[in-house]
TORKOL-4160 file (C-alpha; in steps of 0.2 Angstrom, whole numbers, padded with zeros to 4 digits, m for minus):
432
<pt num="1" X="0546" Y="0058" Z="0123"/>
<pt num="2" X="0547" Y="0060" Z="0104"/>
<pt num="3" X="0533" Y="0053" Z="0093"/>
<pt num="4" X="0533" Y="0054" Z="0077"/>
<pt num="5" X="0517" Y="0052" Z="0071"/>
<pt num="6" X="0507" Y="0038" Z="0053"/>
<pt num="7" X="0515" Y="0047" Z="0039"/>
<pt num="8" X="0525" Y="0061" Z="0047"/>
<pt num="9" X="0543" Y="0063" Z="0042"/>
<pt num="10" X="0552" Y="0060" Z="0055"/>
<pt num="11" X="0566" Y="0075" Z="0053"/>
<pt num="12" X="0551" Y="0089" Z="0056"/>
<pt num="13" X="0545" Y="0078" Z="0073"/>
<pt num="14" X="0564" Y="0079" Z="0077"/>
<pt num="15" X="0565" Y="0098" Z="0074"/>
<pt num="16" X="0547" Y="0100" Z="0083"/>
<pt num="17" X="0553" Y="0091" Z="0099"/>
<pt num="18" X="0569" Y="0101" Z="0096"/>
<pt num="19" X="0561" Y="0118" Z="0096"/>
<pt num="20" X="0549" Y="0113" Z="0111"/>
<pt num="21" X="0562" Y="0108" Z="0123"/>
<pt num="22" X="0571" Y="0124" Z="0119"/>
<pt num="23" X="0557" Y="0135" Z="0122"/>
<pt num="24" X="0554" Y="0124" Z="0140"/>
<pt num="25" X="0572" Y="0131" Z="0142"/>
<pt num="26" X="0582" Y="0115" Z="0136"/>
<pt num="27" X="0595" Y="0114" Z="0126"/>
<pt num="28" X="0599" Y="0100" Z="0114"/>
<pt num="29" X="0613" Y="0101" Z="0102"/>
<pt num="30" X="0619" Y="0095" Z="0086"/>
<pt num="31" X="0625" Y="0078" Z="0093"/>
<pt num="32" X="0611" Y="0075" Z="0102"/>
<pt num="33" X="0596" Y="0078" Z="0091"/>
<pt num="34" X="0608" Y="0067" Z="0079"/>
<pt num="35" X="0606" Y="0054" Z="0091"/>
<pt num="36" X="0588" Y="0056" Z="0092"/>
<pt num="37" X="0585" Y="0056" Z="0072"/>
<pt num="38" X="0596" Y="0041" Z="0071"/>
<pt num="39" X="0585" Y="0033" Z="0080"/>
<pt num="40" X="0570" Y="0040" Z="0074"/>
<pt num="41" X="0575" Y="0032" Z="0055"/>
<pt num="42" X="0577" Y="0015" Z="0063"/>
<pt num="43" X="0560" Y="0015" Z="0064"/>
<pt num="44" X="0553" Y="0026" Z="0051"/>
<pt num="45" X="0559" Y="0026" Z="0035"/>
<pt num="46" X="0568" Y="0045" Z="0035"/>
<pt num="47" X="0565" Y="0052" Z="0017"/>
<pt num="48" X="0576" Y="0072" Z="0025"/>
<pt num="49" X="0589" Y="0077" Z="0031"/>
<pt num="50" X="0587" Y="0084" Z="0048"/>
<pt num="51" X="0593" Y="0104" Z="0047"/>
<pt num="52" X="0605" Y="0103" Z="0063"/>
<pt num="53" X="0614" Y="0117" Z="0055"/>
<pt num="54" X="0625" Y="0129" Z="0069"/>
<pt num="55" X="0623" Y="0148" Z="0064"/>
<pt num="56" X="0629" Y="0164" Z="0064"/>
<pt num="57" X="0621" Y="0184" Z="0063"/>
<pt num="58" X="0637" Y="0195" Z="0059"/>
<pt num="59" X="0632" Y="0213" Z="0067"/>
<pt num="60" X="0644" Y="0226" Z="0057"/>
<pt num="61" X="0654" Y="0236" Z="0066"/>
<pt num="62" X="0651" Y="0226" Z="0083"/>
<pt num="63" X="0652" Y="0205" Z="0082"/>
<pt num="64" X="0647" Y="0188" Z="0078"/>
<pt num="65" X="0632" Y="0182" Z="0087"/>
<pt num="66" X="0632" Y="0164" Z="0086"/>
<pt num="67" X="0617" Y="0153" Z="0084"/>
<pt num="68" X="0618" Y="0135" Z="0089"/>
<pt num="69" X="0606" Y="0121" Z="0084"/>
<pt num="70" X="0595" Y="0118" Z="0099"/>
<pt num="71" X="0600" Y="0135" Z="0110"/>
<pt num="72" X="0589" Y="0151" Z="0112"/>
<pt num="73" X="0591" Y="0164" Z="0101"/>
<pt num="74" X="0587" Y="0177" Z="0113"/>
<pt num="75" X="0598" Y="0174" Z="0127"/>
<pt num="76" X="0612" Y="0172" Z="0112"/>
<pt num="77" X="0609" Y="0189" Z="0108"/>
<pt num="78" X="0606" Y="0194" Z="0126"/>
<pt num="79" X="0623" Y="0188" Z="0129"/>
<pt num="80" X="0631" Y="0197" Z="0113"/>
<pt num="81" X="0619" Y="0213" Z="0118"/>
<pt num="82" X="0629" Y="0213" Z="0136"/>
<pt num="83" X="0645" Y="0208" Z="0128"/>
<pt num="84" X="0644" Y="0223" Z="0117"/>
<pt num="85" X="0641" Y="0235" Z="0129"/>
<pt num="86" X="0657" Y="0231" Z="0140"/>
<pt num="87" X="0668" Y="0231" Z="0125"/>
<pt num="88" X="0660" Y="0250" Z="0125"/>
<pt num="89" X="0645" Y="0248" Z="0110"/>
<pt num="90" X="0630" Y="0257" Z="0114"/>
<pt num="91" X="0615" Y="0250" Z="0107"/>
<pt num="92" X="0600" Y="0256" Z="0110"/>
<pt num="93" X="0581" Y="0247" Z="0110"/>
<pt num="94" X="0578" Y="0249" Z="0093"/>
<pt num="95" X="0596" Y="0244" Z="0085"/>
<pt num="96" X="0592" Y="0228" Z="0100"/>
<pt num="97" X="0575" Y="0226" Z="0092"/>
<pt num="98" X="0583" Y="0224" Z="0075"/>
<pt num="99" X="0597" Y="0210" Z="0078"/>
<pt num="100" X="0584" Y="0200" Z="0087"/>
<pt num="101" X="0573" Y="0201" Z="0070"/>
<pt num="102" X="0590" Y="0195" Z="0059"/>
<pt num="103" X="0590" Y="0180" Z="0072"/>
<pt num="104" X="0574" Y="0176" Z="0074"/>
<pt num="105" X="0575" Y="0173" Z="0052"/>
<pt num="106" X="0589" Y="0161" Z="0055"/>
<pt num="107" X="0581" Y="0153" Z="0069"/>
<pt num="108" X="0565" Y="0149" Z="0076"/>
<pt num="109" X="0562" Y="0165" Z="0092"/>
<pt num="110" X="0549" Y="0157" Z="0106"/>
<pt num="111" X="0552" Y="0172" Z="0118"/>
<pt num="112" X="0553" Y="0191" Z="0113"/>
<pt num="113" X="0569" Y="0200" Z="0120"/>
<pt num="114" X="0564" Y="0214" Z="0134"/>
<pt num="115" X="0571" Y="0230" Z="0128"/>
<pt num="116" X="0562" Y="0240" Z="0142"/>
<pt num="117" X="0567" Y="0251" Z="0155"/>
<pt num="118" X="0574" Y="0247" Z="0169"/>
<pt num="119" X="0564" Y="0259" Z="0184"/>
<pt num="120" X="0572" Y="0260" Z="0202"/>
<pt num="121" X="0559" Y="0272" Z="0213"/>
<pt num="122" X="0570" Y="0283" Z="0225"/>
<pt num="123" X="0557" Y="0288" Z="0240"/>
<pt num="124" X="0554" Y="0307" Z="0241"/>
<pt num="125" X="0567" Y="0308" Z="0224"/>
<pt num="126" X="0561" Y="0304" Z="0209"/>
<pt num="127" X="0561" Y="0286" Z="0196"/>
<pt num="128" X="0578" Y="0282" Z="0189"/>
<pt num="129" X="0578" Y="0275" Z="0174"/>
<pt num="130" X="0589" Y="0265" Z="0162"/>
<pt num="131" X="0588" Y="0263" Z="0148"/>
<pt num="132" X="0590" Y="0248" Z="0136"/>
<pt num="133" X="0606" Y="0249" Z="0132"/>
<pt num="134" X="0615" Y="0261" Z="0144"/>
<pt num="135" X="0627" Y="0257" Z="0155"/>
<pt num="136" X="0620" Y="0257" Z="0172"/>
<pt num="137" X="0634" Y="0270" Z="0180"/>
<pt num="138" X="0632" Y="0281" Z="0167"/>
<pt num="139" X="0613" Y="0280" Z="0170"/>
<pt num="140" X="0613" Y="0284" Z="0188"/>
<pt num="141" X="0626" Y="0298" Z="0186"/>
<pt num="142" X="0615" Y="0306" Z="0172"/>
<pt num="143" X="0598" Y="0305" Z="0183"/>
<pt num="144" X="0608" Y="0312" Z="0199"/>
<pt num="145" X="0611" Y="0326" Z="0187"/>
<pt num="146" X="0595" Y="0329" Z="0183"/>
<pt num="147" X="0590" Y="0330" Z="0202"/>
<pt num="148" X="0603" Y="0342" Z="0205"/>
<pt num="149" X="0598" Y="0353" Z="0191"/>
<pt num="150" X="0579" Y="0352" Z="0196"/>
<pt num="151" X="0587" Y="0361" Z="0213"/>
<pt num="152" X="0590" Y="0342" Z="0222"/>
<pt num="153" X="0608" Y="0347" Z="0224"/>
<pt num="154" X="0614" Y="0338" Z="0239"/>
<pt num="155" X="0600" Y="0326" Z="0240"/>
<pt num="156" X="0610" Y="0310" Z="0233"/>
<pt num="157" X="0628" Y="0310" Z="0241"/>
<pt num="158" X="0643" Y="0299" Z="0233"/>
<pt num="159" X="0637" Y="0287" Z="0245"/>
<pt num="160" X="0618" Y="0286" Z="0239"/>
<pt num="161" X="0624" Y="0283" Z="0224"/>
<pt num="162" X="0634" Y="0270" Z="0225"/>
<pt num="163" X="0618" Y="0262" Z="0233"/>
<pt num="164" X="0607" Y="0266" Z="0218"/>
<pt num="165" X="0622" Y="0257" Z="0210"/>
<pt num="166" X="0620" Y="0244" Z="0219"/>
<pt num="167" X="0602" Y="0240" Z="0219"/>
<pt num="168" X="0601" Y="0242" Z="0198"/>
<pt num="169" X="0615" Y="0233" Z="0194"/>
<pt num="170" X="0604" Y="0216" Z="0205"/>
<pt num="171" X="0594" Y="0217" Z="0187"/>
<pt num="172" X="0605" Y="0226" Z="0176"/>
<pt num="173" X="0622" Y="0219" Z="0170"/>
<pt num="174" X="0635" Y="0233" Z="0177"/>
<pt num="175" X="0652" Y="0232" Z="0166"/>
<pt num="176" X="0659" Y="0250" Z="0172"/>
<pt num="177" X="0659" Y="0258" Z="0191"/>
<pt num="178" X="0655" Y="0273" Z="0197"/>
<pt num="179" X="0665" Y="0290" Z="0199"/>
<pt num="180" X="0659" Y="0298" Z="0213"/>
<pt num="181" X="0675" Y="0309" Z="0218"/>
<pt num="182" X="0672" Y="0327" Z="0222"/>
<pt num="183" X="0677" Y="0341" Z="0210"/>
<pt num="184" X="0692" Y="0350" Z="0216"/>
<pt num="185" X="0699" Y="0366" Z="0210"/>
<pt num="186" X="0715" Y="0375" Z="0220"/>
<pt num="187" X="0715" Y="0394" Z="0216"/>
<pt num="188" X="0735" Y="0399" Z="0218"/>
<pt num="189" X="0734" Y="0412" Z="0237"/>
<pt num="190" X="0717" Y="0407" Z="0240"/>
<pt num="191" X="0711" Y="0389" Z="0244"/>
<pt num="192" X="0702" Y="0376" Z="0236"/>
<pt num="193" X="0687" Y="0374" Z="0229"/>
<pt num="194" X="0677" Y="0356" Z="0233"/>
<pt num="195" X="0663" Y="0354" Z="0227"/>
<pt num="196" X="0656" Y="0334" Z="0231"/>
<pt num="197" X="0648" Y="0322" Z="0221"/>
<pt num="198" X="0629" Y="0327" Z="0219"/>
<pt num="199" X="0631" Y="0344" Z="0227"/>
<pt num="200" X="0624" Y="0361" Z="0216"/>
<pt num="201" X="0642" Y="0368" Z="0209"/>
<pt num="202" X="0634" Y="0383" Z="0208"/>
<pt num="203" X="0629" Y="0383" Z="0228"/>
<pt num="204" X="0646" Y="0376" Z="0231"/>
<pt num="205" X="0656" Y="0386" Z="0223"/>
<pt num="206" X="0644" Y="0405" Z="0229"/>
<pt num="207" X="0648" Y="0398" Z="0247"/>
<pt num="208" X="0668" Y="0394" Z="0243"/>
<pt num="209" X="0668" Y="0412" Z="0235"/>
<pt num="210" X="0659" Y="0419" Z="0251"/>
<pt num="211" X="0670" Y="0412" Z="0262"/>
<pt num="212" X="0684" Y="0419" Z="0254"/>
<pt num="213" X="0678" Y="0437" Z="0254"/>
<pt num="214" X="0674" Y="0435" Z="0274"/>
<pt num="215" X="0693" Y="0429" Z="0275"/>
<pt num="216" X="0697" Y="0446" Z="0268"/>
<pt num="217" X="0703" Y="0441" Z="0249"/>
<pt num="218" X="0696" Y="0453" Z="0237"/>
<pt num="219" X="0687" Y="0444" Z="0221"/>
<pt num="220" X="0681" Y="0454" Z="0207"/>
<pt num="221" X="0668" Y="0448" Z="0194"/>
<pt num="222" X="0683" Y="0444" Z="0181"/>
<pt num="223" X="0690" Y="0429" Z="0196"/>
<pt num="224" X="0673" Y="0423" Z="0200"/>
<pt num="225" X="0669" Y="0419" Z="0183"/>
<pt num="226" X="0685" Y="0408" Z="0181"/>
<pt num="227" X="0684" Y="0400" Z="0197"/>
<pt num="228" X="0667" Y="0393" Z="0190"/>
<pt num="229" X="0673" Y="0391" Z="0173"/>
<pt num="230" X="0687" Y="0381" Z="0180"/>
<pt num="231" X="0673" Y="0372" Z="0192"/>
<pt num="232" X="0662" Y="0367" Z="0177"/>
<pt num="233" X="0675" Y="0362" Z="0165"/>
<pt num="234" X="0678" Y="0346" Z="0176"/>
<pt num="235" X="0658" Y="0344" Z="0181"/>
<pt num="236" X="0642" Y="0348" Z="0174"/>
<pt num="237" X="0633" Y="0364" Z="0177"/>
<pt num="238" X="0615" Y="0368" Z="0175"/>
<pt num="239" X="0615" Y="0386" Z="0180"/>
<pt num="240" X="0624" Y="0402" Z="0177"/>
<pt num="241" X="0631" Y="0410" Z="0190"/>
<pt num="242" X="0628" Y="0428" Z="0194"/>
<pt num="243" X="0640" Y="0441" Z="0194"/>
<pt num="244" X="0632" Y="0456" Z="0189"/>
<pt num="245" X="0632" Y="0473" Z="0202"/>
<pt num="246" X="0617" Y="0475" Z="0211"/>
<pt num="247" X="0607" Y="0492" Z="0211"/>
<pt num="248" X="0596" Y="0499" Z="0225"/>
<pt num="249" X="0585" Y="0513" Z="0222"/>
<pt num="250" X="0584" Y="0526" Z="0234"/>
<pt num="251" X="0572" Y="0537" Z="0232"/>
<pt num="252" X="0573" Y="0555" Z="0227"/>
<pt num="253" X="0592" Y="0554" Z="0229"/>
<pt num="254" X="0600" Y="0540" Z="0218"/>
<pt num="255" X="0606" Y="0525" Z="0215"/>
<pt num="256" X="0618" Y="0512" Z="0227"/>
<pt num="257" X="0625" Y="0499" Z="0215"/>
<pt num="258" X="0637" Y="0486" Z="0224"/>
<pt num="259" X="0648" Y="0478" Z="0213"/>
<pt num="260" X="0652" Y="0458" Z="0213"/>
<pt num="261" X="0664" Y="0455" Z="0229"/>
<pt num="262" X="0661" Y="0471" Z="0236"/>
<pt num="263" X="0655" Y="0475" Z="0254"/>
<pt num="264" X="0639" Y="0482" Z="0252"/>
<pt num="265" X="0641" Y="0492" Z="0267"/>
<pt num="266" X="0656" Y="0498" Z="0257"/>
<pt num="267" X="0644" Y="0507" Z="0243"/>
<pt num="268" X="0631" Y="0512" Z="0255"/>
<pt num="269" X="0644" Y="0522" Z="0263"/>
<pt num="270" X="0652" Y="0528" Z="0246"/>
<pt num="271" X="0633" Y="0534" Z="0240"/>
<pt num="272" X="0631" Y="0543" Z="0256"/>
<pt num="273" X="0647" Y="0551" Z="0255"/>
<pt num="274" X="0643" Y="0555" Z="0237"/>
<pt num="275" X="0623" Y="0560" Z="0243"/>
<pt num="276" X="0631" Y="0575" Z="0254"/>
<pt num="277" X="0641" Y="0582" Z="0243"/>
<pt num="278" X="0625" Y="0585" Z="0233"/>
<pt num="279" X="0617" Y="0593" Z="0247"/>
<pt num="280" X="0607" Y="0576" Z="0253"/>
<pt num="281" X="0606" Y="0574" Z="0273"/>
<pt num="282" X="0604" Y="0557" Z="0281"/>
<pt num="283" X="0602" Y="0552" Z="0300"/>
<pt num="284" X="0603" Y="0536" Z="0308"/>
<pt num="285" X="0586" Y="0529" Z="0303"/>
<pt num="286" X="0586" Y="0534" Z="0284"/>
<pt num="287" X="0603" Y="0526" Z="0282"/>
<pt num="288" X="0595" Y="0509" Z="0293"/>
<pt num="289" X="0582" Y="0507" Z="0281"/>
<pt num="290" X="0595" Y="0507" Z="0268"/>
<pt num="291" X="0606" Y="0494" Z="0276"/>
<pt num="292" X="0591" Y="0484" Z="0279"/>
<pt num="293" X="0585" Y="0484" Z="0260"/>
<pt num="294" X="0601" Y="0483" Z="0254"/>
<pt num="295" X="0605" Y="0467" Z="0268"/>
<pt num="296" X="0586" Y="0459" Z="0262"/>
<pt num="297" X="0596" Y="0457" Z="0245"/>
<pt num="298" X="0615" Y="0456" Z="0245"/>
<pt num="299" X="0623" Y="0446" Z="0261"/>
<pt num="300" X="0633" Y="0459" Z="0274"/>
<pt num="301" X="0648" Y="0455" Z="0283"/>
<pt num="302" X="0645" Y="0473" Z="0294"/>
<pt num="303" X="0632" Y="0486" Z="0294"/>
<pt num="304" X="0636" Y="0506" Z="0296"/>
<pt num="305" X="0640" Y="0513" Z="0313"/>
<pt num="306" X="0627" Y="0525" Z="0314"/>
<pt num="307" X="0627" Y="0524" Z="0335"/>
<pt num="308" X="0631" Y="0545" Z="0340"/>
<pt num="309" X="0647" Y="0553" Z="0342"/>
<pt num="310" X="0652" Y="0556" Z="0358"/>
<pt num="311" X="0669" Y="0566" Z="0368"/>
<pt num="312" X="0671" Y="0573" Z="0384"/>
<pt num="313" X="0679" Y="0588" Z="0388"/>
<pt num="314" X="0684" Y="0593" Z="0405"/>
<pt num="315" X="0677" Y="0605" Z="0414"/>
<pt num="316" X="0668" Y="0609" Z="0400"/>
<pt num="317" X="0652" Y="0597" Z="0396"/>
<pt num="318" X="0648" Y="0579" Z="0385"/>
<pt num="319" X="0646" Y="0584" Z="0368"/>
<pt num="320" X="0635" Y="0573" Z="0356"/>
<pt num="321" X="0635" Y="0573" Z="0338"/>
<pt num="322" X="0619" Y="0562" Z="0331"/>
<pt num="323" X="0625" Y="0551" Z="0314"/>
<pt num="324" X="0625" Y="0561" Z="0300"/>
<pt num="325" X="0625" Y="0578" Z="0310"/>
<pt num="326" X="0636" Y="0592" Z="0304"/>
<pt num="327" X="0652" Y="0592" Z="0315"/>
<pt num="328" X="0657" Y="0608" Z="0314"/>
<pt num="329" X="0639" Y="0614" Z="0316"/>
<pt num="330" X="0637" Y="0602" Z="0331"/>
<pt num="331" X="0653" Y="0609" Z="0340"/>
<pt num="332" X="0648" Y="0627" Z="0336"/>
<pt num="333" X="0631" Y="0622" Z="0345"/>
<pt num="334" X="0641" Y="0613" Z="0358"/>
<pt num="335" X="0650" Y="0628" Z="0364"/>
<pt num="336" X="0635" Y="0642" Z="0363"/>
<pt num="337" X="0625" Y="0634" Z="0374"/>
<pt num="338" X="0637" Y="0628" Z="0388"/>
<pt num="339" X="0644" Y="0648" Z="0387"/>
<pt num="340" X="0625" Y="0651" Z="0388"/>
<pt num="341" X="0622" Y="0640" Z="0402"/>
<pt num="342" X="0638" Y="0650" Z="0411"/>
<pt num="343" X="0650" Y="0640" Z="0409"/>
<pt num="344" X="0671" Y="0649" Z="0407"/>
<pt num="345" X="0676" Y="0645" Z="0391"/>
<pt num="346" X="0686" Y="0652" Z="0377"/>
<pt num="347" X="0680" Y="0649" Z="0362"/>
<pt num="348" X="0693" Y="0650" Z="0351"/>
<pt num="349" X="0707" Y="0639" Z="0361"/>
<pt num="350" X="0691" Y="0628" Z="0365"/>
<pt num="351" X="0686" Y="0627" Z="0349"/>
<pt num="352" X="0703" Y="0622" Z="0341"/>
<pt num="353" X="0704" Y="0606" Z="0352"/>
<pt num="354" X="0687" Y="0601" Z="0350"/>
<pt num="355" X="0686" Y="0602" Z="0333"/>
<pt num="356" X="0704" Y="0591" Z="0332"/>
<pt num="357" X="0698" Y="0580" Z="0343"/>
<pt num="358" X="0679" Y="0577" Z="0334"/>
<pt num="359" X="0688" Y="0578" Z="0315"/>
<pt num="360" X="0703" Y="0565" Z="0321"/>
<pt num="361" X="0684" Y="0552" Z="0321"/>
<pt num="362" X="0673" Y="0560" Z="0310"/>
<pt num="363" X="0673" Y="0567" Z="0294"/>
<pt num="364" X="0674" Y="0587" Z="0293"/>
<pt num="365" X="0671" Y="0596" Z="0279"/>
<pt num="366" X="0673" Y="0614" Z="0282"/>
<pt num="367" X="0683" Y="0625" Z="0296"/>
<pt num="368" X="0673" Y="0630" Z="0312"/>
<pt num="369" X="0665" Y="0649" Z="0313"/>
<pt num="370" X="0663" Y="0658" Z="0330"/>
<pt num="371" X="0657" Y="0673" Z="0324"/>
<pt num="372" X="0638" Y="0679" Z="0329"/>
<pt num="373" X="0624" Y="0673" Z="0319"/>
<pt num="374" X="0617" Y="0685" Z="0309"/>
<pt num="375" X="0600" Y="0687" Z="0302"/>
<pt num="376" X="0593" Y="0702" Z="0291"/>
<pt num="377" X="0576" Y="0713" Z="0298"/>
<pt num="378" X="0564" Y="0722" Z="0289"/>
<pt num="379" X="0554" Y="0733" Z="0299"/>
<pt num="380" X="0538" Y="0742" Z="0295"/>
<pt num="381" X="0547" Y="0757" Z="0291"/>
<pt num="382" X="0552" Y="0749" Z="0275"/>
<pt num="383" X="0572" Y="0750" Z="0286"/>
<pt num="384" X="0582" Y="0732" Z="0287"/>
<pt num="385" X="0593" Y="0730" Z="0303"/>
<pt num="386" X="0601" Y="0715" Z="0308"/>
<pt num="387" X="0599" Y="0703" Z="0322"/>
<pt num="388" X="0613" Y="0696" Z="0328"/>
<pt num="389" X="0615" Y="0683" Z="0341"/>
<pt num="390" X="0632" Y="0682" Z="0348"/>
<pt num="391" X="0641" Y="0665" Z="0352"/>
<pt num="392" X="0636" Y="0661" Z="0369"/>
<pt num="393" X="0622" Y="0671" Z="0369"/>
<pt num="394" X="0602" Y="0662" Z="0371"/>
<pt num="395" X="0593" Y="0665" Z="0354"/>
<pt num="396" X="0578" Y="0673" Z="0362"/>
<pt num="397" X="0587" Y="0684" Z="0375"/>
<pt num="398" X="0596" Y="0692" Z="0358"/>
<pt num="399" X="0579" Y="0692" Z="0350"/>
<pt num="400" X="0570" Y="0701" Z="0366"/>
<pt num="401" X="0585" Y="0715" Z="0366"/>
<pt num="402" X="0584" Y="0718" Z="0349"/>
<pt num="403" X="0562" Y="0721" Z="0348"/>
<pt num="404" X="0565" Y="0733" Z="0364"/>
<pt num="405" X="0579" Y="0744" Z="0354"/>
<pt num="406" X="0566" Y="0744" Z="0339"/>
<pt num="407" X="0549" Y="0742" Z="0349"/>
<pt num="408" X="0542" Y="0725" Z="0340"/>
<pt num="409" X="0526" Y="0716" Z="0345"/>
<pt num="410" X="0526" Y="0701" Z="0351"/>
<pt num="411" X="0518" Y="0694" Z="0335"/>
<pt num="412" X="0533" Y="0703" Z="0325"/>
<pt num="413" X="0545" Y="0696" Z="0336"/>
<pt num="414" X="0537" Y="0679" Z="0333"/>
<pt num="415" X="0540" Y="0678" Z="0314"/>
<pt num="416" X="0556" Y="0683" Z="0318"/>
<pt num="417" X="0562" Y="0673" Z="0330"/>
<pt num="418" X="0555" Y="0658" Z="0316"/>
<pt num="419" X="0566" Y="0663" Z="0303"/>
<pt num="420" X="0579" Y="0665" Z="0315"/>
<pt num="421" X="0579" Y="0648" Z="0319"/>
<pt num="422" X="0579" Y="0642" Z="0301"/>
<pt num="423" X="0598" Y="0648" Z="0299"/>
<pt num="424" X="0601" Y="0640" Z="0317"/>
<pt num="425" X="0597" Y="0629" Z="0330"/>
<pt num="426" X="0587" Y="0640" Z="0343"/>
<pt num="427" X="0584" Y="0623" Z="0353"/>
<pt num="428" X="0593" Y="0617" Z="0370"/>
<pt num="429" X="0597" Y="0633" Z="0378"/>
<pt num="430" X="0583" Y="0634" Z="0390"/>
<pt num="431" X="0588" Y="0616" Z="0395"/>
<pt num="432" X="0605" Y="0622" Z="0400"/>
């Protein structure tokens, strides 16, 4: 009920009751507070004009926000705020916080205007926040970003997003959906590239280019690189991707680098081949180890074949040649101790097919030599006579034949069956 109280004008009791209802959330206008001063000045003499005025806040650059007599001012310039903002303005907290001061001059504010955020808790995630002003889509797309980029790649699909959406846009006014298609790039010979909505590009597009090695495409650092240029140009990015060689140390010998794309059992082999023609020897363990640094680093589609050689040849024996063995060296031991044993051979006809048959496998680099191992004396006379041991013949029956022609002690015959054996291999013939 309006009263207007002994010696009150009655146009300020008017406006009171005016701005009371509207801050109860009423609305009366123009027409009706006339009606009300009409019949307030039938009773009390009315000395004022009541101000039932309808206004107007321009806001350059955006709009007109209009004020009417006897309507809230904040949800007028809620309204224009959300209007704005689906017409495309942005207009943050503080540009809100201003236009609500320019109103509030021209009309009489009983509630302040809530330029807070607006906070969503995602269990096990995070806190999504949007801010005042922001278009919820592009909110929810800039925080599923941020998780990816703090390595939550994957964790917020296209289809928990679209239920983030959901949820926010309950409180906040949504004006623009969201784009959760996946990222597509189609490499010409090759396949394509997919990377979907909140997944790691870079995880994505490291296991597209892994796939496409293992389907036997070769990609150098130069294609990778675009691949993910051409990946990130369409979708954001948070981290570089890593194309440079990598480098093993091995000791004492060198250093195995493995280029982007390249089978690293490739360059292991390459350095190994490179190693022996230095002079470096490596058996199957040593080059294990290797494999199994190397593999602890770089993913392997193979590992070496470091299992033994092996051929049989009739009527003649199995021959064995360990990984990383000399083969020439292994067939010339091969043959002197099965002649040793007593087997009928001849060794040159013998040798010719063994060694096609062994270098048709492996790799041989020098031609095979049948002629008796030799190895310089120096008696105590100050005289230097040779040893020679024969192909076919047992190590320590040439050694016995020669200390009895030059009468040699035990002891004597000792160091010189040791140096003997440092020019060849003195072992297997007893097991013969």
């Amino acid at each position: 009920m309006l009263t207007v109280p002994f010696g009150a004008e009655p146009a300020d009791s008017v406006l009171g009751f005016v701005e009371s209802a509207v801050a109860a959330g009423h609305v009366i206008d123009v027409e009706g507070a006339s009606m009300m001063m009409e019949q307030a000045c039938q009773a009390k003499k009315c000395y004022k004009q009541l101000d039932a005025v309808d206004r107007k806040l321009e806001v350059e650059g955006v709009g007109t926000i209009p004020l009417p007599f006897g309507h809230d001012p904040t949800t007028r310039v809620t309204n224009f705020l959300h209007q704005a903002r689906q017409a495309g303005h942005r207009i943050d907290a503080t540009a809100a916080t201003q236009i609500m001061q320019g109103a509030c001059g021209m009309r009489k504010c009983h509630r302040p205007l809530d330029v807070a955020d607006f906070q969503l808790k995602v269990k096990d995630i995070g806190t999504l926040a949007v801010r005042f002003g922001d278009e919820p889509a592009a909110a929810v797309m800039r925080w599923v970003g941020e998780v990816v980029k703090a390595g939550g790649g994957g964790m917020i699909d296209a289809d928990g997003a679209q239920q983030l959406l959901e949820n926010v846009c309950k409180s906040v006014p949504c004006f623009a959906p969201l784009d959760v298609r996946e990222t597509t790039l189609n490499i010409s010979g090759i396949g394509t590239c997919i990377v979907p909505y909140g997944a790691d590009p870079l995880v994505m597009v490291t296991r597209f280019l892994d796939q496409v090695i293992d389907a036997g495409h070769v990609l150098d650092s130069s294609m990778a690189a675009q691949i993910y240029e051409g990946i990130c140009a369409q979708t954001p990015c948070y981290r570089p991707i890593d194309l440079q060689p990598y480098d093993l140390q091995v000791q004492g010998i060198g250093t195995i680098r493995v280029p982007f794309g390249t089978e690293p059992a490739n360059s292991v082999e390459n350095f190994i081949v490179q190693a022996k023609e230095a002079g470096h020897q490596f058996n199957a363990e040593q080059v294990q180890n290797i494999m199994d640094a190397m593999c602890g680093a770089k993913r392997c589609r193979r590992q070496i074949d470091t299992r033994p050689y092996n051929l049989t040849i009739e009527d003649v024996g199995n021959l064995t040649i360990p990984y990383g063995a000399d083969p020439t060296t292994e067939v010339r031991n091969f043959l002197a101790r099965r002649i040793a044993s007593g087997v009928a051979v001849e060794p040159s006809l013998a040798g010719t097919t063994i060694m096609g048959a062994v270098c048709a496998s492996l790799t041989c680099t020098r031609p095979l030599d049948l002629s008796p191992v030799s190895q310089p004396v120096k008696l105590a006379t100050g005289q230097v006579r040779t040893l020679y041991v024969p192909l076919g013949t047992k190590p320590r029956d040439a050694l016995f034949q020669f200390g009895n022609v030059h009468r040699l002690s035990m002891a004597i015959l000792q160091d010189i069956f040791n140096s003997l054996c440092s020019v060849m291999d003195c072992t297997g013939y007893d097991e013969e």
